[in-house]
N, C-alpha and C positions, 0 to 999 in steps of 0.2 A: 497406295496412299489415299486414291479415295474414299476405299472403301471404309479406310481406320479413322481419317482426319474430316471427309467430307471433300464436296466440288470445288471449295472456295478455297480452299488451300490448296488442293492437288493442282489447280489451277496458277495459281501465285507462284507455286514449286518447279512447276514447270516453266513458266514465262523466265523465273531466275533464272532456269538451266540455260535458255537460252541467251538470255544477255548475257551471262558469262563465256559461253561461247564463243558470240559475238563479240565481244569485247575481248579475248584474248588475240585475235582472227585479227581485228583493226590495227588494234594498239600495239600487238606485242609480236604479230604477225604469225604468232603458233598456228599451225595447220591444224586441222581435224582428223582426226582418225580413228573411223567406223572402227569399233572391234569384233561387230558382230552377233550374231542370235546367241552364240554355243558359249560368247563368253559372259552372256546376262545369265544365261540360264547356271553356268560355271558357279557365278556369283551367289544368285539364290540361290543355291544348293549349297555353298558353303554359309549361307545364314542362318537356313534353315536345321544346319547339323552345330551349328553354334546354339542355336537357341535350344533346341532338345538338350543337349548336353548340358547348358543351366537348369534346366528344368527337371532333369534326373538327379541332377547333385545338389536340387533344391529337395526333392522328396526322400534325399538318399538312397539312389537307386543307380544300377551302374547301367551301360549299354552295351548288348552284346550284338557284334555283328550279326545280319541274317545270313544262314547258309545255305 
């Protein structure tokens, strides 16, 4: 997010994440639960293969798996 938006947002974006954390934890008493390195990286990976995929069907171009 910095890199796209700048420090002053990535900043803002982050302080949110965490008073919303914090604020479920107090008030609502939800617990937190780390999911881990394997499932951020899970995540970009399915972004990443999301946005390819608009972007081939933007040029009209298909994707073939690598073998």
């Amino acid at each position: 997010l910095r890199a796209r938006k700048g420090p002053a947002i990535a900043i803002k974006a982050t302080a949110r994440k965490l008073a919303v954390q914090y604020w479920r934890l107090m008030v609502n008493g939800t617990t937190f639960i780390e999911k881990g390195g394997a499932h951020y990286q899970e995540q970009i990976l399915k972004q990443k293969q999301k946005h390819l995929t608009k972007l081939a069907a933007e040029f009209h171009m298909q994707l073939v798996p690598a073998t």
